[in-house]
N, C-alpha and C positions, 0 to 999 in steps of 0.2 A: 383047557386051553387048546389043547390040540383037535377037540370037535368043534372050538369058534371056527379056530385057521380053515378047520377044512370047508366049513360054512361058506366062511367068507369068501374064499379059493372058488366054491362054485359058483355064489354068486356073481364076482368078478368072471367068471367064464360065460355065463348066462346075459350077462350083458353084452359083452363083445357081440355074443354068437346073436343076441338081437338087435343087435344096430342096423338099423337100416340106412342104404345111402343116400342121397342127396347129392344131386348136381347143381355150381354154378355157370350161369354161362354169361362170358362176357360179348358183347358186341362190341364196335368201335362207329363204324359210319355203315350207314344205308342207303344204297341207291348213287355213291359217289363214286366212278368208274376212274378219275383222277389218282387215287390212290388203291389201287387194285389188292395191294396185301393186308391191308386193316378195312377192305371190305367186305360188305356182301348185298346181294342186290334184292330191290324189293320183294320180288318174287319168289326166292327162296326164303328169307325170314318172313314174307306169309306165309309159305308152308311149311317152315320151322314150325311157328305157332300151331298152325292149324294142325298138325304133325300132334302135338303135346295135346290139346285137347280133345281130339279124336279118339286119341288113346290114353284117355283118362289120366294124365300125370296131372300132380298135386302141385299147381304153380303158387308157391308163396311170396309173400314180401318178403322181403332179407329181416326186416326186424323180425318177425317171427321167427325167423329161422334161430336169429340168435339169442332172442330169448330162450327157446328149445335147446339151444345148448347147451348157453349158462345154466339152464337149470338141470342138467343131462337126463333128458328126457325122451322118448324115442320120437324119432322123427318116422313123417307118414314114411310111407310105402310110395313108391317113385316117386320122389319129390324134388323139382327143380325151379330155384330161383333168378329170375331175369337181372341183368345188369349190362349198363353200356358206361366205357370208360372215357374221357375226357370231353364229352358235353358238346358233338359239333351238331350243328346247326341240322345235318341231314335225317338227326333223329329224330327233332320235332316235324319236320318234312315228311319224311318217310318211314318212319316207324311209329312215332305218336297215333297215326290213323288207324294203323294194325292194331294195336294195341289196347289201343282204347273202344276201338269196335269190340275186340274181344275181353273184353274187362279184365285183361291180364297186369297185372302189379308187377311194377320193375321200381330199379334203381338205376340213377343215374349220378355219374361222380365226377365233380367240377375240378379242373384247375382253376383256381377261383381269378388268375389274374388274366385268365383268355375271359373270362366274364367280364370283371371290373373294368375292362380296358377296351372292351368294346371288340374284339377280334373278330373279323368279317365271317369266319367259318364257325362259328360258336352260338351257344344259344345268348337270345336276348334273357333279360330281367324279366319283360313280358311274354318272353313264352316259357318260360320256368313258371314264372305264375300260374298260365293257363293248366300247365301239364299238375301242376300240384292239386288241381281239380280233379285229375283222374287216377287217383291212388297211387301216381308218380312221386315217389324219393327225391331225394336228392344230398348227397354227402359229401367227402372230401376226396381231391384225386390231389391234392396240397398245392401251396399256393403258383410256384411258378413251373410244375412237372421240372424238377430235375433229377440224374441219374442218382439219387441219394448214397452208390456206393463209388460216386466218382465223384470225389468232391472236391474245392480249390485244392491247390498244392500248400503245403506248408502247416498247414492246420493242423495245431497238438491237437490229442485225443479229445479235452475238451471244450474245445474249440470248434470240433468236428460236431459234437453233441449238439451245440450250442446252434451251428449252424442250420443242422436238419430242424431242430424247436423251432428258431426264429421262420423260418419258411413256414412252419404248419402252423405256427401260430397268427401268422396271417392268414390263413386260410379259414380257422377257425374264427376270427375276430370278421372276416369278409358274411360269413352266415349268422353270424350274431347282428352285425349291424342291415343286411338285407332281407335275409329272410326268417332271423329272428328266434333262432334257434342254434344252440351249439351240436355239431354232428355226431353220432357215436359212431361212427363207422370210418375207415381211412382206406381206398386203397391204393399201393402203393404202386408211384411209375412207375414203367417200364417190368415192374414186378421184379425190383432189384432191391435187394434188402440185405441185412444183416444184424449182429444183437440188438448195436447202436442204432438202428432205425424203429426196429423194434421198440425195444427201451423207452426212444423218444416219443415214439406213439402212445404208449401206456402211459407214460408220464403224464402227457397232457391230454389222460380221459378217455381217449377212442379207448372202447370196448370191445369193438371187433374190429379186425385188422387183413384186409382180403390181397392176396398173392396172386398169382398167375402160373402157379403150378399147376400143371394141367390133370388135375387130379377129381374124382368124388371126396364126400367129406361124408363125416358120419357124427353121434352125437360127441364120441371121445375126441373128435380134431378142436386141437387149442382156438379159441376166438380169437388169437392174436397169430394164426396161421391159417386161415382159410383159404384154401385154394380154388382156383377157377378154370372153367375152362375156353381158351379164347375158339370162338366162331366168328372164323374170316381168312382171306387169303381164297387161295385156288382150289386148295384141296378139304382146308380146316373150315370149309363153311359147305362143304357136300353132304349131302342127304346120306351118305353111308356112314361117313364122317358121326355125325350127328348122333345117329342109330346106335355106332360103337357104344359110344361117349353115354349114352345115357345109360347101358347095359352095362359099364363098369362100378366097380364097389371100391371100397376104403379100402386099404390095407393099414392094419394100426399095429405100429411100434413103440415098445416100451422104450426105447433110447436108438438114438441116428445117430451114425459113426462115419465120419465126423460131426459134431453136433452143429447148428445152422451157422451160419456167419464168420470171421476170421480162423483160417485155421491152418497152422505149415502144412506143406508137403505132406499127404496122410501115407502111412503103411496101408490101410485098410480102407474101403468103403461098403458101408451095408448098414446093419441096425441089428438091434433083437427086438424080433418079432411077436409079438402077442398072438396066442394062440394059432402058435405055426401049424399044429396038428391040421386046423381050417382046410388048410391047401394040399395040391399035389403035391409028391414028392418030386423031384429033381422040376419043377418049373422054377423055382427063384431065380428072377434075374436080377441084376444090380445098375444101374444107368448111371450114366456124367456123361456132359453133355459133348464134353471131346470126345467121346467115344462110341458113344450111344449102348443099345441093351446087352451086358456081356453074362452068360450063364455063371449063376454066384455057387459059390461053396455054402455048405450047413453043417452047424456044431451046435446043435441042442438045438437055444432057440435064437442065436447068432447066426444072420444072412449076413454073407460079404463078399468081396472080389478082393484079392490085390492089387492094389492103388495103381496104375499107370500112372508116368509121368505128367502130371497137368502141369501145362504150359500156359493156359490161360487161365488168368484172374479169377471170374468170374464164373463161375459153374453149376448148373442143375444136377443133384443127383435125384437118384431115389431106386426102389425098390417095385418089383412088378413078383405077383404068382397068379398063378391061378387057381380059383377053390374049388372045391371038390364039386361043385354044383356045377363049375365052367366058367364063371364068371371071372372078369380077370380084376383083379383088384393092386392098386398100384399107392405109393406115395412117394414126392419128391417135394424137396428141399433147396434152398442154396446156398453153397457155401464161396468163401472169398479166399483164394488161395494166396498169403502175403508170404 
């Protein structure tokens, strides 16, 4: 029994230790100088691209990616997947040419009711058509984008439930009747989440479930926790920017402290780490997003800080080291402070 455990114990460490990362990146609008923070302008996301194939990174479609998951299998050696979030209209404009000139495979994730409704800044029917000719996706960003962890007032727990379902279930029924197919993928607005959104995503099917934590992902990251990372703004769509981001790795924890969604006032933030041996010693840091990166304490294989007072609701945390190779590897979360 005791020469299984130890088997097993290395295996389990042989895995970690070969996980390779995987970046998402999200876009928002291209070429739309109107809203200057969810964008980035053509010229750059050319040479974003042209950036990634130059330098031989492994551009897949998302479903692959999570097939490769689900079945935890390793993923290539720099391997990042394309996605743009809420479907405006400047992407079949000004990114569809890019994109399809260089036979790059993306996703793109609808509010289905800025389609259904005709919304002037939004793709048409007929150019979602067109773009599904060129190994363009297309999934759920749910039916009316809203804050899913700000919900009416008054709403019991299941009531709450009810209402994030009734929304994505519109959304699902929107691709079933146009374009003919139920989505397995969901990601979530504004990248605000909690159990109950979660929960309601599995519920009804989506398989994979993509965030906005600005993180790599590797084969161990939950498909109902994929994180991404957003390209746009002033700083967050810079060529150095960029470069970072692709050169970061996963950090994987065995348990996040506090664990994702509803949670009082914490004593603690941090996690235990899986194969903390990985990293430097004294780099763990711990983040929330009131506060940003504070140098954490270590006890075995427990990363953490002492909780500062969070005053706000809504909060990013997570965990950042660096591994002994240099690369800095991070993971964050959200949680809902009630």
């Amino acid at each position: 029994m005791r020469k299984a455990a130890t088997v097993m114990l290395i295996i389990f460490i042989f895995t970690i230790l070969k996980a390779n990362a995987c970046t998402i990146l999200i876009y928002h609008k291209v070429g739309d100088n109107r809203t200057p923070s969810t964008n980035v302008s053509i010229e750059r996301f050319k040479e974003q691209m042209q950036y990634l194939i130059e330098n031989n990174y492994r551009i897949m479609p998302l479903k692959e990616l999570v097939n490769l998951i689900e079945k935890r299998k390793n993923l290539p050696k720099k391997c990042v997947v394309i996605t743009f979030d809420d479907g405006y209209r400047s992407v079949f404009k000004n990114a569809f040419p890019i994109i399809k000139r260089y036979k790059i495979p993306a996703t793109v994730f609808l509010p289905t009711e800025a389609i259904e409704k005709h919304y002037p800044d939004y793709l048409t029917m007929k150019q979602i058509k067109i773009m599904q000719q060129y190994n363009i996706d297309f999934q759920s960003h749910s039916y009316s984008h809203p804050h899913f962890t700000n919900p009416p007032k008054g709403l019991t727990k299941e009531k709450y439930k009810a209402w994030i379902k009734n929304d994505l279930k519109k959304s699902i029924e929107f691709f079933e009747k146009y374009l003919g197919y139920k989505p397995y993928a969901f990601a979530i607005p504004y990248g605000d989440y909690n159990k109950t959104v979660i929960e309601s995503a599995k519920e009804l099917g989506f398989k994979a479930i993509l965030t906005q934590d600005a993180t790599a992902l590797n084969k161990n990251t939950p498909l109902w926790l994929l994180p991404r990372q957003p390209i746009l703004g002033k700083y967050w769509s810079t060529m150095k920017h960029f470069k970072e981001i692709l050169n970061e790795t996963y950090l994987d924890v065995k348990k996040r402290i506090p664990d994702i969604g509803d949670t009082a006032q914490p004593s603690i933030i941090g996690g235990i780490v899986n194969g903390i041996d990985r990293y430097k010693p004294n780099s763990f840091k711990v983040y929330c997003s009131q506060y940003g990166w504070i140098k954490a304490n270590t006890k075995g294989n427990l990363v953490f800080i002492k909780a500062p007072k969070l005053t706000k609701r809504v909060q990013r945390v997570g965990i950042m080291a660096l591994k002994k190779n240099g690369k800095v590897a991070k993971t964050l979360w959200m949680i809902v402070v009630e």
